[in-house]
N, C-alpha and C positions, 0 to 999 in steps of 0.2 A: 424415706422422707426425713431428709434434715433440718430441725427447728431452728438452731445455731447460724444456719446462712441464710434464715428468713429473718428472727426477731432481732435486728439491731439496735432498737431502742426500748427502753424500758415507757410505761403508760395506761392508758383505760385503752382499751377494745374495741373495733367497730369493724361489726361483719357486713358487708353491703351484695346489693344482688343488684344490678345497676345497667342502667341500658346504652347500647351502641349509638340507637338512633331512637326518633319518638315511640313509643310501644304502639300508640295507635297505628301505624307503619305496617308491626308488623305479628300481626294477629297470627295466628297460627292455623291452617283450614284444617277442618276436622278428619279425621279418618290419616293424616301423615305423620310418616315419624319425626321423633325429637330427640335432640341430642345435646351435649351441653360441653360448652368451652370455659378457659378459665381465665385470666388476667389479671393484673396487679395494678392498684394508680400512684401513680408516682405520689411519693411521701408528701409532697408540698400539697397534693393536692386536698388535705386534712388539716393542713399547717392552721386555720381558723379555730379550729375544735381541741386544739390544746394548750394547757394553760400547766401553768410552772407552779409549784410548793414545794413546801422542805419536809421532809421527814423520810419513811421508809419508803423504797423503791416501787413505783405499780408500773406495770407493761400496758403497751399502750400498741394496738395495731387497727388494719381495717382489713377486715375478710369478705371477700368481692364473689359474686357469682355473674360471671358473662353470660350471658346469653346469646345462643345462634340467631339469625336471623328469623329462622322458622320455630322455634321457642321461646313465644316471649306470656302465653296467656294461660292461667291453671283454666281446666275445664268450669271453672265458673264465672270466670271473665276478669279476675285478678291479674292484673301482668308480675311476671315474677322479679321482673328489674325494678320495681317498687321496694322491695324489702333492701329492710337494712335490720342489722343484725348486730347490737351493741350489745358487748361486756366489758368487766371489770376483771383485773388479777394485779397480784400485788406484786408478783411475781411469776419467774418463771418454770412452771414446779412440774411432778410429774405427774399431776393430775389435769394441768393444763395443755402439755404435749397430747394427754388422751382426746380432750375436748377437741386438740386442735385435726388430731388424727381421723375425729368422727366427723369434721366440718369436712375436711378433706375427701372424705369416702361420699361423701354428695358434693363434692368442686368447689368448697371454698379455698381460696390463698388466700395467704399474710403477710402484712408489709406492719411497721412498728415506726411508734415515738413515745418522747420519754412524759414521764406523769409522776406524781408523790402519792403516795399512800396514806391519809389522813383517819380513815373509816374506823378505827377502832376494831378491836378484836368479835366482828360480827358474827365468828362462828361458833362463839361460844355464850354471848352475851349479846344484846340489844348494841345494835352499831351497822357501818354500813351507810349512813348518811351522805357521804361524800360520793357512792353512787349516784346520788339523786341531786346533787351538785354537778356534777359534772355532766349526767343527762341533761339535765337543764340546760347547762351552756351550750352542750353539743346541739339542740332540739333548736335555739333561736338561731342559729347558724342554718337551720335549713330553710329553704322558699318552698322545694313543692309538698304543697300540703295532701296531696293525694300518698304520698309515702307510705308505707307500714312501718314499726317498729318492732321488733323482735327483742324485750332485754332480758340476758339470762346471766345465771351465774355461771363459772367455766370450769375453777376446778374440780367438782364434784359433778358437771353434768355431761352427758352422750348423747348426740343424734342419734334416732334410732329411724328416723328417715326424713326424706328431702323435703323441700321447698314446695314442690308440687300438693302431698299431701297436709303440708302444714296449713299452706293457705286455703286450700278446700276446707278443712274445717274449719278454720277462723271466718271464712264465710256462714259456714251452715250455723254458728253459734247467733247470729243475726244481731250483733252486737259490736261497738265500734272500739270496745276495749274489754279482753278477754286476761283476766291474771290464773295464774295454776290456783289448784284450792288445796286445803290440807283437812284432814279429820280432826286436828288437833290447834287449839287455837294459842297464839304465840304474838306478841311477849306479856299480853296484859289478859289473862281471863276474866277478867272482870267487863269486859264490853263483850262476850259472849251473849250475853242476852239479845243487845242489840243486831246482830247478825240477821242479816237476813236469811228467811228458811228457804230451800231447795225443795222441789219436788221429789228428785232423786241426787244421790251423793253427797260430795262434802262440801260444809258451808262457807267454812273459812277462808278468806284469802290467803294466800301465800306471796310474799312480795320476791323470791327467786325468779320468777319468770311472768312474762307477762306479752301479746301483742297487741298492739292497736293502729287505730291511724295518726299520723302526725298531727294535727291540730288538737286532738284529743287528748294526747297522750301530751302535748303542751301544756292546754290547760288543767292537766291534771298535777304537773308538774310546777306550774306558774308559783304558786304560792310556799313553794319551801322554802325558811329561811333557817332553819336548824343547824344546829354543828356537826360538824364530819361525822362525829363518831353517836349523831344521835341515833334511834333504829327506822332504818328504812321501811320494816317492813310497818310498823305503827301508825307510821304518816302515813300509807298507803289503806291500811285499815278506817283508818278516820274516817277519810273520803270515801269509803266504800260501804261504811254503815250510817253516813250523811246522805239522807233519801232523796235532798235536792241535789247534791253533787253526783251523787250517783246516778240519775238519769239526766241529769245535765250532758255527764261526761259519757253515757251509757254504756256501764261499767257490769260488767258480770263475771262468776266464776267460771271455772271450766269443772266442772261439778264432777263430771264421771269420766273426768281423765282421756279425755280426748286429745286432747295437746298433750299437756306438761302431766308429768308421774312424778308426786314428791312422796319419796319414799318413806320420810319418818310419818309411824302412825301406820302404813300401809303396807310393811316387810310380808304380811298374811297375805294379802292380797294382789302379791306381782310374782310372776313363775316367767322362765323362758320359755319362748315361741321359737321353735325348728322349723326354717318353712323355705324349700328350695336354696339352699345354699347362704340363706341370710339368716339375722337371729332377730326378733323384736322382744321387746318385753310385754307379757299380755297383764291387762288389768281382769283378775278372773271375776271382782265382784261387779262389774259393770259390763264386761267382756268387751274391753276397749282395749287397742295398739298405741300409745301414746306416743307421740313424735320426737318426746324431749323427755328424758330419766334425766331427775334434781336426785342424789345422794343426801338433800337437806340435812340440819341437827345433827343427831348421833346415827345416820346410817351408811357412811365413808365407805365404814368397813362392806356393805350389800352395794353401793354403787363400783365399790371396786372389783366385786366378784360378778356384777352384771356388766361390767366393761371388759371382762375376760372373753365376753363373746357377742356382745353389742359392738354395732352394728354386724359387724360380719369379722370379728377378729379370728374367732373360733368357730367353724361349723364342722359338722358330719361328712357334707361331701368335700370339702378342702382340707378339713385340718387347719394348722394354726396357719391364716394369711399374714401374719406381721411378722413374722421371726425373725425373716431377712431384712427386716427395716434396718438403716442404723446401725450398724454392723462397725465391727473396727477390728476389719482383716488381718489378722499377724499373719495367717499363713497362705501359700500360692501356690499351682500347678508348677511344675518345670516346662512345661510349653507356654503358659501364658508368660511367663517369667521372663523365658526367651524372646518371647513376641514384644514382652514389655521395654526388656535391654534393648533392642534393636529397634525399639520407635524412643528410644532417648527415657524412656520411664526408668525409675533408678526407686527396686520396692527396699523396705528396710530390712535392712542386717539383724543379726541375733540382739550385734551390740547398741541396735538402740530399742529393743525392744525396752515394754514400760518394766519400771522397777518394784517389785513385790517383796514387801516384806510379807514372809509367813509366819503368822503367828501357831506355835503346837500347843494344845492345855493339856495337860495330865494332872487329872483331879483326885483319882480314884486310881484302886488297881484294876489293871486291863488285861486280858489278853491279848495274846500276837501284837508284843511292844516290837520287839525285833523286827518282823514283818512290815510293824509301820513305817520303817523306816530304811527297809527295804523297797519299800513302794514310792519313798518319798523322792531314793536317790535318781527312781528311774523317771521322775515327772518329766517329759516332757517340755523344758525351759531350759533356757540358756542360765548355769546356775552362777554365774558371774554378774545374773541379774538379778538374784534372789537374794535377800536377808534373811536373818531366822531369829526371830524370839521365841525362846524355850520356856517353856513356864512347865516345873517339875513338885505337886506338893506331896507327891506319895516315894519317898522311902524306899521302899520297895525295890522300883525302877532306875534308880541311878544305876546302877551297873550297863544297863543298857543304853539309858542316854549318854552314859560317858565316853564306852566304846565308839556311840557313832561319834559325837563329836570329837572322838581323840582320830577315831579315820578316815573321816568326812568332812569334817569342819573348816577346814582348809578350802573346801571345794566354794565355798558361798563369800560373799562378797563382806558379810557381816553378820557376826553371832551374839545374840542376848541370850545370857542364860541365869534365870531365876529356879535355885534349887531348895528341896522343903529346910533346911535350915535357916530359912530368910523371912519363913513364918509368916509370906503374906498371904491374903485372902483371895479366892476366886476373882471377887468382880474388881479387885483391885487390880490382880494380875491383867485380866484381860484390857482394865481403863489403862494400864503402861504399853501392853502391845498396840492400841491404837495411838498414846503420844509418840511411840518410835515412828510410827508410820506418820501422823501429822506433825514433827518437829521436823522432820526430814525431807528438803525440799526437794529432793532426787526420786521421792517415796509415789508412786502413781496409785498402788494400791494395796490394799491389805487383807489377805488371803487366812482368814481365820478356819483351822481344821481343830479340831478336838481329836483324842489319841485313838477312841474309839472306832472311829472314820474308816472305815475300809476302801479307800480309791483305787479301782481296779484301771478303771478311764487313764491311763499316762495321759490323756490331754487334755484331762480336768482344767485346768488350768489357763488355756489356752483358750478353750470353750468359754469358758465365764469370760474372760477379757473380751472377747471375742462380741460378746454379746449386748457388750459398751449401754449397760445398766448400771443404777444407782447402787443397790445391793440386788445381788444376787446367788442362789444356792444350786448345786446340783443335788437332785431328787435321791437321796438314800435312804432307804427300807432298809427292815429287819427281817431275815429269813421267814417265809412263812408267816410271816404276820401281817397287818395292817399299817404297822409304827411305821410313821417316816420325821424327814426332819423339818416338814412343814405343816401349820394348821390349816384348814380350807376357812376357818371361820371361827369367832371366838364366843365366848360362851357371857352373859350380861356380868359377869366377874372378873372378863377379861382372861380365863383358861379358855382350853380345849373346847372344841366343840366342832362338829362334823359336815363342812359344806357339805350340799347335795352332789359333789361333782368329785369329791376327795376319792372315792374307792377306784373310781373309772381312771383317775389318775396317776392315781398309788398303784394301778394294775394294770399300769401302761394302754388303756382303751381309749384316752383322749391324749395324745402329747403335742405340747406344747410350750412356751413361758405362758405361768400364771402371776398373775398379782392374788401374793396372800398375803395374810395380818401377822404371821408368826417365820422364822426360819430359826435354824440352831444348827447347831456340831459342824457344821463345814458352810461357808459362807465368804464373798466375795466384795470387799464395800471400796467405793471408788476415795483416793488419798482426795478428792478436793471438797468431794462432802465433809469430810473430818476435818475440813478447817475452814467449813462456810457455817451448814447446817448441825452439823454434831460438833460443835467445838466446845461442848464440855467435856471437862475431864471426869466425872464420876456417873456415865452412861450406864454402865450397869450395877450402879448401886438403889438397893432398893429398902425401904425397911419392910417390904409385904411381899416382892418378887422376887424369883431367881434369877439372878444374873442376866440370862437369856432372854427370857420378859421382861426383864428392866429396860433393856437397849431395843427391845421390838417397838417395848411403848414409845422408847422418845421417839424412834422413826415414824410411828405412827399420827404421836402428839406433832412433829412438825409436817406433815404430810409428803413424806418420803414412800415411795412404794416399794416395796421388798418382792422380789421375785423367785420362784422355785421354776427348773427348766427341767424336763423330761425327754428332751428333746435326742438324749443321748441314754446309754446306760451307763452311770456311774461309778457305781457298786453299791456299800450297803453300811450297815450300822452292827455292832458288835453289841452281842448284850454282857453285862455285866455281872449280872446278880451272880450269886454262888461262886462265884471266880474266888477260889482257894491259893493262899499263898505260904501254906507252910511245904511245899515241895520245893525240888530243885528246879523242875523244869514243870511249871503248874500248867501251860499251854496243853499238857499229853488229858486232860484231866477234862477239856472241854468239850469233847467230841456230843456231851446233850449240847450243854446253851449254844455250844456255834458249829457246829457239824460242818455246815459247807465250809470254814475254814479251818475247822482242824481238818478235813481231808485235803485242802490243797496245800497245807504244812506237812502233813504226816504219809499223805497215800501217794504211791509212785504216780510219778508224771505218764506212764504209760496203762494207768489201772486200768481206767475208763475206755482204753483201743486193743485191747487185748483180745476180745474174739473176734473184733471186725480185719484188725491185721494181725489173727490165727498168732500170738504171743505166747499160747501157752504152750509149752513143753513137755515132752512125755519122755526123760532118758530110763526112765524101767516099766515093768508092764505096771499100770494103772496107778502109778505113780506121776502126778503132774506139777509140773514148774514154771511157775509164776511172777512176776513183779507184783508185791502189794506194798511196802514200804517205802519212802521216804528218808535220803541220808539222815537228815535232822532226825525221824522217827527213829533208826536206828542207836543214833548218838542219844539222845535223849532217854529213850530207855536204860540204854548201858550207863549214862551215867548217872542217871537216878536210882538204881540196881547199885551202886559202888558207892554213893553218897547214902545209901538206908544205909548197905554194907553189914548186914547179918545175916551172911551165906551160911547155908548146912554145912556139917561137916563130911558130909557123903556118905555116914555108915545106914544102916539099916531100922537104925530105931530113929524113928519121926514122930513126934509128938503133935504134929501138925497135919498131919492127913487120919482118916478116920481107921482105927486099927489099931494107928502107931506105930505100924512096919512098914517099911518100902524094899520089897523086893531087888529093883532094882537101881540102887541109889545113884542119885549124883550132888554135886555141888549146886547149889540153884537158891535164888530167892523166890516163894510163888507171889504171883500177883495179888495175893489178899492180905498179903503183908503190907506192904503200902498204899491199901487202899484203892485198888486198882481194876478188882474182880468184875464192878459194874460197868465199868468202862471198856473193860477188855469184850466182858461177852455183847457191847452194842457193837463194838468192832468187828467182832466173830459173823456177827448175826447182820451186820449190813453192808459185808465187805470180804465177808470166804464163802456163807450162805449161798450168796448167789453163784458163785464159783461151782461149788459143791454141788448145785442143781443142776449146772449144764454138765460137768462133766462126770459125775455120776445119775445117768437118768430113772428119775423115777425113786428118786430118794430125796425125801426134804426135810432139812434139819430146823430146829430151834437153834441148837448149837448150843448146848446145855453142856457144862465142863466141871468134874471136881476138881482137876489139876491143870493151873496154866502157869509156867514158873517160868521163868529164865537161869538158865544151865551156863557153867564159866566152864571151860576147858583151859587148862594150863597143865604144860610138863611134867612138875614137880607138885601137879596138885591132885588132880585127875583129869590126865589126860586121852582117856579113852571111854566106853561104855561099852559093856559085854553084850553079845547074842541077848534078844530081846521081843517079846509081842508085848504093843502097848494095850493100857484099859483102855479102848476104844474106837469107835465105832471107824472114825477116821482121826487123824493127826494132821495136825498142824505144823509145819516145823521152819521158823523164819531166820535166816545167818542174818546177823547180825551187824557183823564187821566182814573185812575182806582178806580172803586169802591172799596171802605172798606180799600184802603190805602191813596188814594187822597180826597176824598169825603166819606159820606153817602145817603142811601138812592138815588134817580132820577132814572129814565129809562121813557120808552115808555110805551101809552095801546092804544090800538089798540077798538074804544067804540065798534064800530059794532060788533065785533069777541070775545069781552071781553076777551083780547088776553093783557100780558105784557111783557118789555123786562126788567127785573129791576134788572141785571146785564150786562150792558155794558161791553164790552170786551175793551182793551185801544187800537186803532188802527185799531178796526171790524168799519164796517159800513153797515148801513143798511139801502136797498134799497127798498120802498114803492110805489105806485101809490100817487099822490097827490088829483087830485081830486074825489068827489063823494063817491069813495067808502071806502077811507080808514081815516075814522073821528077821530083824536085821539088828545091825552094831554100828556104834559109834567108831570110826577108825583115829586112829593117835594123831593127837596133835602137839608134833615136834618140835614148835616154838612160837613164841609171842603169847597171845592170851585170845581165846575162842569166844565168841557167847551166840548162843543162840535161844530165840522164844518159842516155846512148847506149850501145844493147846492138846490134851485128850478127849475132844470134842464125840459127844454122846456116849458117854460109858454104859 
């Protein structure tokens, strides 16, 4: 459903349900079915009901429901081609695409003419006047007085079902003008008294919705003469606690939410309805379906999270029906492609795909900076269409943003780079990465990741344009936890706070796109918002909010919808806390806060297929050989080993193991020197353990170690180890580097078995018995420089 090739003129709204031929004609016999068509009337044919002013922009259409020949009577003798269906918008927003989405899902279409906007800011303050101006002129424009009127608000409201049911209750209420009610009275409490009492429900009128018949709803309207931006809903109140106008016009509420559901006052009292493949909203205090959900006042944010599955956006047995609305295809099969070249279709090239500036923030220290930016080079996009604003405030990290961009930088079409010497602030940085992208008329969109971002998806990127939304985010969680980068709902302070629907989504049990009130760390916002609706420059300045809720709120305050998609797996979120930076290589250090990715930095790309494709190796008896390292891992350790750089001297007195003598000495740093021992034994213990259990059966380790060191072999230093049984149970023992390019010569002999390993693999390790039975030596290593890591696992 595209909006853009319906609304071509800007105006007030008018949804019609209108007939072929006379309804008496064509009555419907009871017991057949019914079915329903759609049609448009040509623009002229409204041309009466619009009138021209100056000021901001209002949209102006008529939403038609045809009717089949054999459909034209609700089961109580209403004809449905009587209704007509008037609103108001001031524009064209995304919560009027929703409305128009839900007209739609019951057969309404839109045709458009243009209208001014006079009404005042009614949704925060008394205004709205110029509704009731403009109904007025529409209503003497009409002759038959048997018509219904239907007026609602649009951007805040959903069908939650059709015309049939509407008008069956507008009959049963036995009244010839029905307004929604609310529990709370607005704008004047002071005529509270006067209200009329209800038997059951609420008393108040609500002037967002309302239906009646046309001569009624005439004179109900006859006498406004107010200004645009007086409050609609007051002048409707007047008349409604005026006991002669009111049974003049016979005027009542809809008390227990039969029709219309205004949500302010009532968030306690409305829960979703699951019921064969549809969603309604039930009223549980009156246990009523109401036809029409109003988001009224302050409740945007609950109409937006009941339009995630109203009317049938979302259900159980489909899953999300709207995904593929709207869609703005980059990519294509090669046989449709084919199909499409040879009928004369011509899809686009890389080189015109839209242009993305990405903006990167580094706030804080992170880990796997490198990695990000490994990830980044492989996104999936033509990078001749990419820009890049760098925004660098931590120190730390230039080494690594430097490297890429002295390797990389070349590859992107244009680079910003702000580094912490330039001493700006967060929300500033991020208000310049939005002017590069709104100054820049070539700028389509601007693709905000924060450093912490883990994107595993290469077609991150792709998917969000794809998805041809205002803002929106790909869904990334924190291992094992709950955290994601969106809120299901916010809390009356405007934090955190936990939709009913967030875990099922956070836990992939519903996916979908949702509309929520918050996104952060990776986010996608289309270049023409930023220089329609966000064209201020200090979006995320706040003196109460972080940066991130600064810019949610303004999308929020101008009613822009933010979206988080599921619809993919994206990857995930890096945590931060305890990230240490007095190392060389501080990433070896993270295996607690981020385990899944320090195993795909550090643990061999074959760890995880080693007993399914039999990897591990036996060259002496019960001697076994493994992949369990990672190049980096190996590099990493060795040159953090050479930057501490306080190797033994190899002789026999150690002050550093319990005793103080080492039998059998070498060169070696241990792992408790640089603070490493806790890390090493969660290595041991989640990554040889299980090794250890399958190939030795019936033996299960903690993997408890007083010695885990790394040993340097060199020529003229020590380059060999004598005949030897280690303290313990089993041994670990991992080459480090690689023979015949880093070294000569070394390996393992096994005396007993006259058994050698004298090509180490870089990154293989190899798992021994220590005592008794497996006596071996170190053999010489005739050049370059050796290292290997030694675990004496359970002494």
């Amino acid at each position: 459903m595209r909006f853009s090739s319906l609304l071509l003129f800007p105006g007030i709204f008018l949804c019609a349900l209108s007939p072929l031929t006379k309804c008496e004609e064509q009555r419907l016999p009871e017991g057949k079915a019914s079915t329903l068509t759609t049609s448009l009337h040509p623009a002229h044919t409204f041309q009466p009901l619009i009138q021209h002013n100056t000021s901001t922009t209002c949209l102006s259409a008529v939403l038609r429901l045809r009717a089949s020949p054999r459909l034209m009577w609700s089961p109580l003798g209403l004809c449905y081609e009587k209704l007509l269906v008037v609103t108001v918008a001031t524009k064209e927003t995304d919560g009027f695409k929703r409305f128009l989405r839900s007209a739609k899902h019951f057969n309404y279409t839109v045709l458009g003419r243009g209208q001014k906007w006079k009404g005042g800011d009614y949704m925060s303050a008394p205004g709205g006047g110029q509704k009731v101006r403009l109904l007025k002129g529409a209503l003497d424009e009409m002759k038959d007085n048997d018509k219904i009127i239907l007026f609602i608000d649009s951007y805040d409201v959903v069908f939650a079902s059709g015309p049939k049911e509407l008008l069956k209750k507008f009959q049963q209420a036995k009244h010839r003008v029905v307004f929604s009610s609310e529990s709370l009275i607005w704008p004047d409490r002071h005529l509270e008294d006067k209200h009329p009492h209800v038997r059951e429900g609420n008393r108040f009128l609500g002037s967002g919705g309302f239906i009646g018949y046309l001569p009624n709803i005439r004179e109900m309207v006859s006498d406004w003469s107010g200004e645009d931006d007086d409050s609609d809903q007051l002048f409707f109140t007047k008349i409604y606690i005026d006991p002669e106008r009111k049974k003049s016009i016979n005027i009542t509420v809809d008390s227990k939410c039969r029709l219309f559901q205004n949500l302010h006052g009532a968030l306690d009292e409305v829960v979703l309805k699951f019921e064969d493949g549809r969603v309604r909203a039930r009223n549980v205090l009156y246990d009523t379906l109401p036809v029409i959900i109003h988001g009224n006042g302050p409740t945007k944010l609950q109409i937006n999270y009941l339009g995630n599955y109203i009317p049938n956006t979302w259900t159980f047995e489909s899953g999300c029906t709207v995904c593929q609305e709207d869609l703005r295809p980059l990519t294509i099969s090669h046989n449709i492609l084919i199909n499409l070249y040879d009928a004369g279709v011509f899809f686009q090239q890389e080189s015109e795909y839209p242009l993305v500036v990405i903006g990167i923030f580094i706030q804080q220290p992170t880990p796997f900076v490198t990695v990000f930016f490994e990830r980044l080079l492989k996104l999936q996009y033509p990078k001749n269409r990419l820009k890049l604003f760098i925004y660098n405030q931590e120190a730390h990290h230039e080494r690594q943003v430097s490297s890429f961009l002295q390797d990389h930088g070349s590859l992107y079409q244009d680079v910003r780079f702000i580094g912490p010497e330039e001493e700006i602030e967060e929300a500033s940085s991020r208000n310049l990465g939005f002017d590069m992208c709104r100054k820049d008329e070539d700028c389509d969109y601007f693709f905000s990741v924060d450093i912490e971002v883990v994107l595993k998806n290469e077609n991150t990127l792709k998917i969000l344009i794809e998805q041809n939304l205002p803002i929106v985010a790909p869904m990334i969680t924190r291992t094992g936890r709950l955290w994601s980068n969106f809120w299901g709902a916010l809390s009356a302070d405007s934090y955190y706070a936990r939709s009913e629907d967030y875990v099922d989504i956070v836990q992939g049990r519903r996916v979908g796109v949702w509309n929520v009130p918050y996104v952060s760390s990776v986010y996608l916002v289309k270049a023409s918002l930023l220089r329609s609706e966000l064209t201020d420059h200090d979006l995320f300045d706040s003196h109460n909010l972080d940066p991130d809720m600064a810019f949610c709120h303004q999308a929020r305050s101008k009613g822009i919808f933010m979206y988080v998609t599921n619809l993919h797996n994206f990857g995930r979120i890096l945590s931060t806390e305890n990230y240490q930076t007095s190392h060389l290589h501080n990433d070896l250090w993270q295996i607690f806060e981020n385990q899944v990715d320090w195993q795909e930095r550090y643990i061999h790309e074959n760890y995880t297929r080693m007993m399914k494709d039999k990897l591990i190796e036996t060259p002496c008896p019960d001697v076994y050989w493994f992949p369990i390292f990672s190049v980096a891992a190996c590099n990493h350790i060795i040159e953090e080993m050479e930057n501490f750089g306080k190797w033994s001297g190899g002789g026999s007195v150690d002050t550093r193991i319990q005793g103080g003598y080492e039998n059998v000495p070498t060169i070696d740093i241990h792992m408790n020197q640089i603070n490493f021992e806790k890390e090493w034994h969660k290595f041991l213990l989640e990554f040889i353990a299980p090794i250890t259990e399958k190939m030795y059966p019936g033996y299960y380790t903690k993997a408890q170690f007083d010695l885990a060191f790394v040993v340097r072999y060199k020529p003229d230093e020590q380059p060999s180890l004598r005949p030897h049984h280690d303290a313990s149970t089993f041994t670990i023992n991992i080459a480090l580097n690689q023979v015949g390019l880093d070294y000569q010569g070394g390996g393992c002999r096994f005396l007993r078995y006259n058994c050698s390993i004298q090509a180490p693999r870089k990154g293989w390790a190899l798992m021994h018995p220590g005592r008794l039975t497996h006596y071996h030596e170190g053999l010489p290593t005739t050049g370059g420089v050796r290292y290997i890591a030694v675990s004496f696992v359970d002494p």
